[in-house]
N, C-alpha and C positions, 0 to 999 in steps of 0.2 A: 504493500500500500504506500509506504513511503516513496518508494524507484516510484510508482506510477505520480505520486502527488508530484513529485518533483519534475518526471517526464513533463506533463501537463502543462506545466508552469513555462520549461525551459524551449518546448516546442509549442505555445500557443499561437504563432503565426502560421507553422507549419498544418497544425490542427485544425485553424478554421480556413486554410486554404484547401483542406482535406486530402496536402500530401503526404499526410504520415496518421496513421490508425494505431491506438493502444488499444488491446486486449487484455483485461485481469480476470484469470480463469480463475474461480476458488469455490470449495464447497460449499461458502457459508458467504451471505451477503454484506459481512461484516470483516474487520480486524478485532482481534483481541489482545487488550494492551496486558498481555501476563502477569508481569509484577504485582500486577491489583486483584491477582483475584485470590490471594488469602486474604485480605480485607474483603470484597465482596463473598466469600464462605463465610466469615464470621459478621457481618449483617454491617459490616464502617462504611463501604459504598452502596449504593445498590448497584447489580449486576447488568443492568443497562447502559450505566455509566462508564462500564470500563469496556465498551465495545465502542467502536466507530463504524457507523452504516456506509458502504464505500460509494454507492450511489450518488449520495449526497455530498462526498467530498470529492468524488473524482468525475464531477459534470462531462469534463469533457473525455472520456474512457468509453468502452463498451465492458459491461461488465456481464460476465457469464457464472450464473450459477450452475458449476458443473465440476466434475472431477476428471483431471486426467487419466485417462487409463494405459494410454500407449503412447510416445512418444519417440521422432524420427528426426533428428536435427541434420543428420547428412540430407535431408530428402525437404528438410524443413516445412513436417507437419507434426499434428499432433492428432488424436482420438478425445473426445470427451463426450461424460456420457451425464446429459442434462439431468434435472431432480426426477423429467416424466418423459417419454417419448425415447425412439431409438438413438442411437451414440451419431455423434456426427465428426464430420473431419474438418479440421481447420486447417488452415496454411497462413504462413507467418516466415519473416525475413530474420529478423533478431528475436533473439530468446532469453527471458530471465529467469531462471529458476531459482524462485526463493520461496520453496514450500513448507520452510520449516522443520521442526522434528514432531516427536511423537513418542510415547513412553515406550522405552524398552524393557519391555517383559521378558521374565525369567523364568526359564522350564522349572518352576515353581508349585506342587504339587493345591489344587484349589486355588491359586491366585487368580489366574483369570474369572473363576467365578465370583470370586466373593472380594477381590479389588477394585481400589478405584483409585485414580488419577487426580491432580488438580492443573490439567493442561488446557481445559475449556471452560469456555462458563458457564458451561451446561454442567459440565462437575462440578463446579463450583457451588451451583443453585443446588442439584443432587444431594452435595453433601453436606451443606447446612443443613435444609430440612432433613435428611436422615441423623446428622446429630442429634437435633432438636426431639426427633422421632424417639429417638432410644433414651432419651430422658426423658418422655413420657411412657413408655413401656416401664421403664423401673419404678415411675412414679405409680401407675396406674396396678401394679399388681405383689404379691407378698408374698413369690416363689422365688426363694435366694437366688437360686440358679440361675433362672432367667435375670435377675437386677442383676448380677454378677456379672452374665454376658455384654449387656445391654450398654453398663456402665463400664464398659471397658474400651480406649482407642489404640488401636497400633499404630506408627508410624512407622514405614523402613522408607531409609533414605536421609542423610545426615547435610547435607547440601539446602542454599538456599531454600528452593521449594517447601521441601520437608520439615525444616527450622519456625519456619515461619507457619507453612501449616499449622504442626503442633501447637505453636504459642500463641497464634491467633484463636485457634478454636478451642482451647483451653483456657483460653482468657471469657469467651464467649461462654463456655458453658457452666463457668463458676460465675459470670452474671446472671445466667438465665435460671439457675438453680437457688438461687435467694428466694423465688418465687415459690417453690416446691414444698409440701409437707412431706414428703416421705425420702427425698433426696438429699444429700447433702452433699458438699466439697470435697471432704472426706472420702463417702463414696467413691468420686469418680478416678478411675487407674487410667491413664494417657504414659504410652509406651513407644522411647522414637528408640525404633534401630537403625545403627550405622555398622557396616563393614569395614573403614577405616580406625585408626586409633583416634581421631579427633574429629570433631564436624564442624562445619563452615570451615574448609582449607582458604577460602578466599581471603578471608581475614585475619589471619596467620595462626598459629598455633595460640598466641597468647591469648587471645578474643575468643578463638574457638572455646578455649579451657573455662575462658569465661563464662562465655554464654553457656556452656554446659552444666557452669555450675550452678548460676541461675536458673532453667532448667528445672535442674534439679530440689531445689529450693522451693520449688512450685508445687512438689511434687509429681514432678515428671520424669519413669523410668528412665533414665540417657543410659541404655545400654550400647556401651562400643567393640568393635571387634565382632560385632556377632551377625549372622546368616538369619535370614528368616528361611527354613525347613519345609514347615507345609500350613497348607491354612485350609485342609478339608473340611467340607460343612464348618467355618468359624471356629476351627480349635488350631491355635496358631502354637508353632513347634519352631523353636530359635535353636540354633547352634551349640548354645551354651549349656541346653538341656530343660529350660524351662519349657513347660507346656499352659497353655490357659484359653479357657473359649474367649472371643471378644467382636462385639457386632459390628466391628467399624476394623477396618482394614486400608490404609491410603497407603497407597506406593509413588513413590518420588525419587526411583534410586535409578537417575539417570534418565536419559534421552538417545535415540536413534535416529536419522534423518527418514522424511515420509517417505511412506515406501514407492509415491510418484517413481521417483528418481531411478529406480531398482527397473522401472518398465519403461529406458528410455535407453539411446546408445552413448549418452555422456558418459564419459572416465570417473570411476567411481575408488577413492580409496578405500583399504582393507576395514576401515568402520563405515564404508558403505555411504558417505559423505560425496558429493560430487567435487573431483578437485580442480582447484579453483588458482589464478597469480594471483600477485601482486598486485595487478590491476584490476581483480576481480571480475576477469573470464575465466572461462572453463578452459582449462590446459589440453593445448592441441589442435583446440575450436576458433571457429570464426563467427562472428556476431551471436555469439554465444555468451553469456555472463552471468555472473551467481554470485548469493549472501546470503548473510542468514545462518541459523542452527544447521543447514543441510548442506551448509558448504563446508570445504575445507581451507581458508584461507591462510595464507603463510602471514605470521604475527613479526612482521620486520622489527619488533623492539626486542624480541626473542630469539634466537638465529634457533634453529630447528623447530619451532614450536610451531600449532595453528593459534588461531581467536579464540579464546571459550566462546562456546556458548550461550551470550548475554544480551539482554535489551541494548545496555550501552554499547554493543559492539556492532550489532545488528546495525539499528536505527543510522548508526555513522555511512557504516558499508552502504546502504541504500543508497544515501546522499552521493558519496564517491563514485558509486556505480552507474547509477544516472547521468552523471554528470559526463562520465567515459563512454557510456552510449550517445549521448549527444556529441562527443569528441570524432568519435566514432563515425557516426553519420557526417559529418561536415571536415572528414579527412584530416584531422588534428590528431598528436599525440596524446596518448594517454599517462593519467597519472595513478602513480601508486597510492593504494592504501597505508597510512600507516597512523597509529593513534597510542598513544603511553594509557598502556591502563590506570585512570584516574583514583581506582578501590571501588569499594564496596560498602553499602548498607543494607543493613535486615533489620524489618519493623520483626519485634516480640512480641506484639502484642499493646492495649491501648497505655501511653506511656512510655514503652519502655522498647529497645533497640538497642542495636551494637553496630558498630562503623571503622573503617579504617582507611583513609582517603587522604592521599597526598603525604603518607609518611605519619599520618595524627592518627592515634586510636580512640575513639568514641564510644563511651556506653551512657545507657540508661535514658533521659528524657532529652538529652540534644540529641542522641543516635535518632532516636525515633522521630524528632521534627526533621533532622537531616534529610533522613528516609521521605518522610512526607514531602517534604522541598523537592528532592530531588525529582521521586517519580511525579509531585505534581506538575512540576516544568517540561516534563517530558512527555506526559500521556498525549495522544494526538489532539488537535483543534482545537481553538478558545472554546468553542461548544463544550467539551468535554472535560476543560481543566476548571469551566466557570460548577460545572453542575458538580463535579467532586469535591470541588475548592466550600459548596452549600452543603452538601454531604456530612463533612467535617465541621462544618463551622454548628450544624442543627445538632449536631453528636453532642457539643459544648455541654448544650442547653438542655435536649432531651434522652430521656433514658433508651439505650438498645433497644431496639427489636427482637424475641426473641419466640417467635411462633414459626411452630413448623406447618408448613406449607405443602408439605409432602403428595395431597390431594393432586396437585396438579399433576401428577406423572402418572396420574389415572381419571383423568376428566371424568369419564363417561361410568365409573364404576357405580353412581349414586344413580343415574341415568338408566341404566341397565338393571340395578334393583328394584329401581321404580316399576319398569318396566313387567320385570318378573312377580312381581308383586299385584299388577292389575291385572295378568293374562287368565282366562278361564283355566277351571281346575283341569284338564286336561291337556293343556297346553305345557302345565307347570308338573306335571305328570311326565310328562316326556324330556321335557327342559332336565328335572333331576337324575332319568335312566342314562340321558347323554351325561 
């Protein structure tokens, strides 16, 4: 979204002369600014606000709701197969692939069934209300076992994502449980596993230790070094030997680029990344160019290394890469990427954060405004920074939200009762034997 915001802009004579056409293929008619959506799981934005509808910022674009399925840049086309209707084929000059990643799952014994992600906002929304859900189940019933389950969250994955997960929705669910008779804080078990010996490497070992220890102080299991085993039917089995049922399962341990890429003849490295220069084309290719989680970009402040995979790395790359497609087009040289990673922050929750930016290490309530500053500057469009920027300012004033909503991921099921409920005894006869 960004490559095309900036295309847009840098080729607007070219556009309304209607010598030059953008195409933004994507499955969703939106962007999703990620950083925000463990504050949108725990109820600080709402999840509309951390979306940008591309319609509306990329006028002049064609935008297709649709997935690639095939792609051919020797021959330069591509396959996509609209939300309804047979696949069609497109043809196209220059190509961007910046389709991002996607969780990589582990031949994990029940993960796939009983995991979830927080890489969309649609997981995002998911996993609020199924929080919220499971503290009404414990609330509502006085079988230990089930409250046990119920009141229990894993987290594997010791990295951004998963840190922040954790602390945001354990910050949310020790507000929404004041309200409770039968629950308390006590109650609730929040369990983050990491693989590594420390988590958040980004912010170096000393801040890592930190934040763990806070963490922990929370009462939040920080188990390190340890494997998640198996998580059949909710009974989650770690490395270290512990077993325990628990109704909440997030996975966060890592990213893989979208499996687009895998169905296309671009150069893909041994992480299945498409590789990418300096100048962010695709190595070997001609009017070919990539960014993003699903590139491989060489990090020139690094000698061997690529970019992480980050918003702040992302969002630049767009900018540069655009800019080298327009170089591009009009026979000028292009320039290199290169950017000094600036650090890092991670909100913990309301309050409180950890930071490490420019050589300074930050904790507690500047890390957390930092954090706010920073991703507020950044999230796309005044539209979207004025509506979060209200978000937070209404939080000041009024108390959390904290009702589960869960209903919506079954509209029609009250609808359907109804339904079964007026039909003659006969009908409801047969309705039962099926």
């Amino acid at each position: 979204m960004y490559t095309a915001l900036r295309l847009q802009k840098k080729l607007r004579r070219e556009l309304k002369r209607g010598e030059v056409k953008i195409t933004v293929v994507d499955p969703n008619s939106y962007m999703t600014y990620q950083p925000f959506l463990p504050e949108a799981a725990a109820g600080n934005i709402s999840p509309r606000h951390v979306v940008v509808p591309l319609r509306r910022v990329l006028p002049r674009c064609s935008v297709r709701n649709a997935r690639v399925t095939e792609l051919n840049h020797s021959e330069g086309w591509a396959i996509v197969q609209p939300l309804a209707g047979p696949p069609e084929r497109i043809s196209y000059d220059y190509l961007v692939m910046a389709a991002g990643a996607v969780p990589r799952i582990l031949p994990i014994p029940g993960l796939a069934e009983n995991g979830i992600s927080l890489k969309t906002v649609g997981e995002a929304i998911h996993l609020r209300n199924h929080v919220l859900q499971q503290l009404e189940i414990a609330e509502s019933t006085g079988d230990e076992e089930i409250r046990r389950k119920a009141l229990t969250f894993v987290f594997v994955g010791g990295g951004f994502a998963g840190v922040e997960a954790v602390a945001e929705l354990e910050d949310m669910t020790r507000h929404a449980v004041k309200y409770m008779r039968n629950v308390t804080a006590e109650d609730l078990r929040f369990v983050l596993v990491e693989a590594a010996d420390r988590i958040l490497p980004e912010v170096g070992p000393d801040m890592g230790k930190w934040t763990a220890e806070q963490l922990r102080g929370r009462g939040i299991d920080v188990k390190l070094k340890t494997l998640l085993k198996s998580a059949v039917d909710g009974e989650i089995e770690l490395s270290d030997g512990s077993r325990f049922p628990a109704g909440t399962l997030v996975w966060n341990a890592g990213v893989k680029a979208a499996p687009v890429v895998r169905g296309s003849d671009l150069p893909l490295d041994e992480r299945g990344r498409v590789k990418a220069t300096e100048y962010l084309t695709v190595e070997g290719l001609v009017r070919a160019f990539t960014a993003g989680d699903n590139a491989a970009v060489p990090d020139l402040t690094q000698e061997g290394m690529t970019c992480p995979p980050n918003a702040q790395h992302a969002v630049r790359q767009s900018k540069v890469l655009a800019d080298n497609l327009v170089r591009s087009l009009r026979g000028k040289s292009l320039k290199p990427y290169v950017h000094n990673n600036v650090g890092a922050v991670a909100g913990l929750g309301l309050h409180k954060g950890v930071a490490y930016t420019y050589g300074f290490r930050v904790k507690g309530w500047p890390a957390w405004f930092m954090h706010r500053s920073y991703h507020g500057s950044r999230v796309p469009t005044l539209n979207r920074k004025i509506r979060v920027l209200v978000d937070w300012t209404l939080a000041l004033f009024l108390k959390r939200e904290t009702v589960s909503l869960g209903i919506i991921e079954q509209p029609r099921a009250d609808f359907e009762l109804a339904a079964l409920a007026d039909a003659p005894p006969q009908s409801k006869t047969k309705e039962n034997a099926a």
